[in-house]
C-alpha positions as CSV (number, residue, x, y, z in Angstrom):
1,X,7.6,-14.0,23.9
2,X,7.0,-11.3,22.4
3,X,7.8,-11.1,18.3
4,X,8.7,-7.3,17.2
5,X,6.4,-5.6,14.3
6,X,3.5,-7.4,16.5
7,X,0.1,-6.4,15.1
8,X,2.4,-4.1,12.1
9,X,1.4,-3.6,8.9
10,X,4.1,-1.5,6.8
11,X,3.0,1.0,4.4
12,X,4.1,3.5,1.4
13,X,4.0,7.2,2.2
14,X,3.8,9.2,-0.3
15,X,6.1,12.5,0.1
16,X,7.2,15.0,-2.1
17,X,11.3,14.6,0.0
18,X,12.4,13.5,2.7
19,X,11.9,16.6,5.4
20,X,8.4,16.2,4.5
21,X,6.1,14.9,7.0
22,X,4.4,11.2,5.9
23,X,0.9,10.8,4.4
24,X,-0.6,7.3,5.0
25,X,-0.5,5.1,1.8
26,X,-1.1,1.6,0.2
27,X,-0.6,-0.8,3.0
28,X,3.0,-3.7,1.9
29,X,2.2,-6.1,4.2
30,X,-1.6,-6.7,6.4
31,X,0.0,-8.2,9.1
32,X,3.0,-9.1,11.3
33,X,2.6,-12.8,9.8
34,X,4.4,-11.8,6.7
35,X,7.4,-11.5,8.7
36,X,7.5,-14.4,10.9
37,X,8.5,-18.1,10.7
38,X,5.6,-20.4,11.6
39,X,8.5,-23.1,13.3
40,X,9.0,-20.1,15.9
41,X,12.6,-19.6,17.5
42,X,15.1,-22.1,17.7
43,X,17.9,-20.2,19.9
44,X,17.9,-18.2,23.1
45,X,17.2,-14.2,22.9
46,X,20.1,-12.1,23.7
47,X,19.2,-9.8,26.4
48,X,21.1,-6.4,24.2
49,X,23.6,-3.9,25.7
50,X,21.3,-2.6,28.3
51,X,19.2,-5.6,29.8
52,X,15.8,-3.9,31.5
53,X,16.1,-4.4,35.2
54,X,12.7,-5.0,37.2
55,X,11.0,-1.6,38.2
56,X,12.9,0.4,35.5
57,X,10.8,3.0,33.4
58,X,11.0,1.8,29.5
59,X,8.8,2.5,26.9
60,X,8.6,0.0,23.5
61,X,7.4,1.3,20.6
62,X,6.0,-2.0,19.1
63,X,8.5,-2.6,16.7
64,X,12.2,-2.9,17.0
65,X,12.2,-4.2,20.8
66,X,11.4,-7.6,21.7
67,X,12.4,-7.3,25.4
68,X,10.7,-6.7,28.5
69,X,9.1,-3.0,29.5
70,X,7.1,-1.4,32.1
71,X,5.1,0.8,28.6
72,X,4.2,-0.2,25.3
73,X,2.3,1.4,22.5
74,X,2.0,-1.1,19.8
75,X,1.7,-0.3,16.2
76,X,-2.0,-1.6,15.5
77,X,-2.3,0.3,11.8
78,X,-5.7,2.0,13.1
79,X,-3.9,5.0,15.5
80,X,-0.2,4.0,15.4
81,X,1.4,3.5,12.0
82,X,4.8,2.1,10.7
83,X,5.5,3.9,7.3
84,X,8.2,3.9,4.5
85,X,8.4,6.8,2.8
86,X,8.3,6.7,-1.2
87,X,9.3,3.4,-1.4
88,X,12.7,3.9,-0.5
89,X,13.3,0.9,1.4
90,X,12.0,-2.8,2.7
91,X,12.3,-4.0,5.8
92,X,12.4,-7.6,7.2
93,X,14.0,-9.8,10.2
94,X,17.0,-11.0,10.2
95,X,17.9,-14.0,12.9
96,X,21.6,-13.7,11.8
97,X,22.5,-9.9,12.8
98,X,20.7,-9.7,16.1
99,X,21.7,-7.0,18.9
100,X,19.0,-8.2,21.1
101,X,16.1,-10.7,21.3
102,X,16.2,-13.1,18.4
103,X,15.8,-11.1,15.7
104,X,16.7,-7.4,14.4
105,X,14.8,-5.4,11.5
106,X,17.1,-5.3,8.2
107,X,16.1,-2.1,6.5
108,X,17.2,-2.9,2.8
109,X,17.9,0.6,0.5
110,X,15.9,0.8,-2.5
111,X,18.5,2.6,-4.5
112,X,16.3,5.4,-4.8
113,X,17.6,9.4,-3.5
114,X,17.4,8.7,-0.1
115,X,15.1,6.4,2.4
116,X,13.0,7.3,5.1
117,X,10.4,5.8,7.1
118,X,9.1,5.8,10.9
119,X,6.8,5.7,13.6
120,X,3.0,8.3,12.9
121,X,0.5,8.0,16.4
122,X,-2.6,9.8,14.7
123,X,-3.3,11.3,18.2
124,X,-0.3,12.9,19.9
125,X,1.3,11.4,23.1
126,X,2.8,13.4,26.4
127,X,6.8,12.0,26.3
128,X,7.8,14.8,29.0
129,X,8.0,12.4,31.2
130,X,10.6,10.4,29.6
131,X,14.8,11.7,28.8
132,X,16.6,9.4,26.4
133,X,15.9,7.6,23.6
134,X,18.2,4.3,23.1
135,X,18.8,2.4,19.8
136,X,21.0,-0.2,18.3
137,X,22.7,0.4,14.5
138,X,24.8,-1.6,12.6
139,X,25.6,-1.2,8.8
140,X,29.1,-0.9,6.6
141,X,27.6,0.2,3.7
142,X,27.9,3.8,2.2
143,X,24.5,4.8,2.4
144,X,24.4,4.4,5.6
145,X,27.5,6.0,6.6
146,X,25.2,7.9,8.6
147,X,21.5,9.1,9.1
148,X,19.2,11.6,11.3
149,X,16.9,9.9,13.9
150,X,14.1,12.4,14.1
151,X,11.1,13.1,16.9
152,X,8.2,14.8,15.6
153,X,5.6,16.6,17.4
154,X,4.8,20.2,17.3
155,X,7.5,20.7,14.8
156,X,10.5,18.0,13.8
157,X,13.6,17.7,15.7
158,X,16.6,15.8,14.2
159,X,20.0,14.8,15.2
160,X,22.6,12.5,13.6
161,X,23.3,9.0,14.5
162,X,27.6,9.6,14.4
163,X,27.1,12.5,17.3
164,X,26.3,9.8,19.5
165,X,28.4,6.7,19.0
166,X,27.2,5.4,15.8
167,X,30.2,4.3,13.2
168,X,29.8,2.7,9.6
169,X,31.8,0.0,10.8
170,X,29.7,-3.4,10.6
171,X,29.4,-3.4,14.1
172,X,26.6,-3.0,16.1
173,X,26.3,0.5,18.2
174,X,23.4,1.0,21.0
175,X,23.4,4.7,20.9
176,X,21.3,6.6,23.7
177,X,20.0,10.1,22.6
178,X,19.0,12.7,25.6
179,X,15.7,14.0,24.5
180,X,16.7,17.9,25.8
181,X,19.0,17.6,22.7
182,X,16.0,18.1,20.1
183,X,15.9,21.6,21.0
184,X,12.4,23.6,20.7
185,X,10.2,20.4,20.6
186,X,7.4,20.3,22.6
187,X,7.3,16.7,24.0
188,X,4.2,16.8,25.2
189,X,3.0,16.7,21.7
190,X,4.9,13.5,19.7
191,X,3.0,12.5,16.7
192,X,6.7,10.6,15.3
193,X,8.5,8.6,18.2
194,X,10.9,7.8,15.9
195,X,12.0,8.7,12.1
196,X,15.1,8.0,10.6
197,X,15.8,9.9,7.2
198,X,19.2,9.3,5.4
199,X,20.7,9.4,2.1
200,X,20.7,8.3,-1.6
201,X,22.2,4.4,-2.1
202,X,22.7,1.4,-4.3
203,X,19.9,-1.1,-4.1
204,X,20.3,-3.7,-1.5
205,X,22.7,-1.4,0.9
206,X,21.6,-2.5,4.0
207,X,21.3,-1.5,7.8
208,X,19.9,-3.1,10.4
209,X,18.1,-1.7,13.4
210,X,17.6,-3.4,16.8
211,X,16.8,-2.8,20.8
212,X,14.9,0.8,20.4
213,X,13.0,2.2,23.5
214,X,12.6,5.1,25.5
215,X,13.8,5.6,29.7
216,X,13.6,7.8,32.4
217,X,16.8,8.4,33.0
């Protein structure tokens, strides 16, 4: 199978706020190994809202996906990066609160003004060809009442989770965001698959993120 975060190292950007775009910083974590337990998975993976059917366009981003795909680009930390922003939040897997696979990501707030982080491919990438980007949310707590999922390329589009189906309700939410709806972005140019930006918190607010990948809709 195929663990999320494979080959991942997470790492500290260093921006001035949170519409900035990332620098690369101090790497948290060399490898995927951190994040893993060496006794491997003791339950059967939950196939998510929207099971991938043979012959079906999908494209995984390497982190956040542990199903099947006919695509990957996977997060190697030499041309495709997974950074927090300032600090403002650690990330781990959670067995417990899983949407699909066996495990989601539990994005832990840091208390700081706000938290950020996201996907940076050092050479851009032609997405034209794809229409809808899908991801799973689940969180009750206040600073995550809700939070802008962001594509960046030649400049930075961003919508809000709510405007698609996303609640603050504890339950989990597989959202699906047409890509014609970042306006003005040229898609042939993604440098940030994914960013999510939201707001200031209490330390230890949490949200957890699960079953993110592109389609051809």
């Amino acid at each position: 199978m195929m663990y999320k975060l494979q080959a991942l190292s997470i790492l500290v950007a260093l921006v001035a706020a949170a519409g900035c775009r990332p620098d690369p910083g101090v790497p948290i974590y060399r490898n995927a190994d951190d994040f893993l337990d060496p006794d491997g998975p003791d339950s059967d993976p939950l196939v998510g809202a929207d099971p991938y059917q043979p012959g079906e366009a999908r494209l995984a981003l390497g982190i956040f996906y542990e199903g099947e795909f006919s695509e990957q680009v996977i997060i190697d930390d030499v041309t495709t990066h997974f950074y927090i922003y300032d600090g403002t939040f650690t990330m781990s897997l959670d067995r417990d609160v899983v949407e699909e696979g066996l495990e989601s990501n539990r994005v832990t707030h840091a208390g700081l003004g706000y938290w950020g982080g996201g996907i940076t491919w050092d050479e851009s990438r032609d997405l034209s060809d794809w229409t809808t980007l899908y991801l799973s949310l689940r969180s009750a707590d206040p600073a995550f009442a809700d939070l802008e999922v962001r594509i960046a390329a030649d400049s930075e589009g961003s919508v809000a989770a709510s405007s698609y189906g996303y609640v603050n309700d504890g339950e989990w939410h597989h959202i699906a965001i047409p890509l014609e709806d970042y306006a003005g972005l040229d898609l042939t140019q993604v440098t940030g698959p994914l960013v999510m930006i939201g707001d200031a918190g209490d330390q230890g607010e949490r949200l957890y993120i699960d079953n993110v990948y592109y389609t051809q809709d």
